[in-house]
N, C-alpha and C positions, 0 to 999 in steps of 0.2 A: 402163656406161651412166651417163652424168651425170643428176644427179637436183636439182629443187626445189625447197622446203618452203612449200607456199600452202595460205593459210586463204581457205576458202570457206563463206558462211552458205550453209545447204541450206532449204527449209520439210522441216518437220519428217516429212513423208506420205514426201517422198523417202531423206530418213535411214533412215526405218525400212522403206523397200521396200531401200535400198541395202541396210542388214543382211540382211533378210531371205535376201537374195542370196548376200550371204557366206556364213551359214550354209548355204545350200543347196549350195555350192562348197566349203563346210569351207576358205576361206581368207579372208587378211584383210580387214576393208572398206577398207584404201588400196588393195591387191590390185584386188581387183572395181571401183572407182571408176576406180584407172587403165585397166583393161582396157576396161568399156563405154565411159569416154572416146574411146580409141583406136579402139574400134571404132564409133562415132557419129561420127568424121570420116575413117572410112574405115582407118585407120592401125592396125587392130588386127593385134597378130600371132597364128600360131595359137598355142594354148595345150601347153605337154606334152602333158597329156592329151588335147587333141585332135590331134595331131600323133599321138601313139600309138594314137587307135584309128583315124585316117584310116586309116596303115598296117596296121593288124591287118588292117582291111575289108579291102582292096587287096589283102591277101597270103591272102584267104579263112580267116582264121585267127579271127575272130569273127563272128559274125552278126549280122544288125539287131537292133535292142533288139527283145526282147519285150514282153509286158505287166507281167512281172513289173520288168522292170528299168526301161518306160519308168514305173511304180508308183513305185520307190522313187530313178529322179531325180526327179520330182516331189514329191516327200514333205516336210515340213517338217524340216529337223534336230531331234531333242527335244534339250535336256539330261538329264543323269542324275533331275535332281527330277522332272522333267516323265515321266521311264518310269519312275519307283517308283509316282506316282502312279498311270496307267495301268492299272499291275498289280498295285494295293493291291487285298489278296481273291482272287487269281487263284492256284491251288495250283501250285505249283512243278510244270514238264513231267514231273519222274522221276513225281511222282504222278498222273499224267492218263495215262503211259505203262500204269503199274503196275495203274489202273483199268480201261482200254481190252483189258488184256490177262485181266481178272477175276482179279487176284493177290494184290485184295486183301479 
């Protein structure tokens, strides 16, 4: 695929909704810009991933999302600083196991 290299001012709301997008795709923000491009004037194609789970569906090999899964496509990406914080004070699982079972 032949490719372009163009500078476009954004306001700034749209940058940071466009990131936020990315992160939630876990791919690039030139990624995610071209793709909603594409698909905002019709022209998107489908994505791997959705190409694969169209097929999974189709072939009854996965199920609709649940709650849990349609939980954490919606979820914000953390970074790593952002889940230490989280779970600053939080005892490590082997002890809440260890506790639960009165082992300790």
């Amino acid at each position: 695929m032949e490719t372009v290299k163009l500078t476009v001012r954004l306001p700034l709301s749209l940058h940071r909704a466009l990131q936020a997008q990315a992160r939630r795709r876990r791919q690039s923000l030139n990624q995610t810009l071209v793709e909603e491009l594409a698909r905002a004037i019709g022209m998107a194609p489908e994505s791997d991933a959705a190409f694969i789970d169209r097929v999974l569906r189709e072939q009854g090999l996965r199920a609709e999302a649940g709650p849990v899964e349609t939980y954490l496509r919606d979820a914000p990406a953390l970074t790593a600083a952002e889940v230490r914080r989280l779970l600053n004070g939080v005892p490590p699982l082997s002890e809440v196991v260890i506790a639960e079972r009165g082992e300790l």
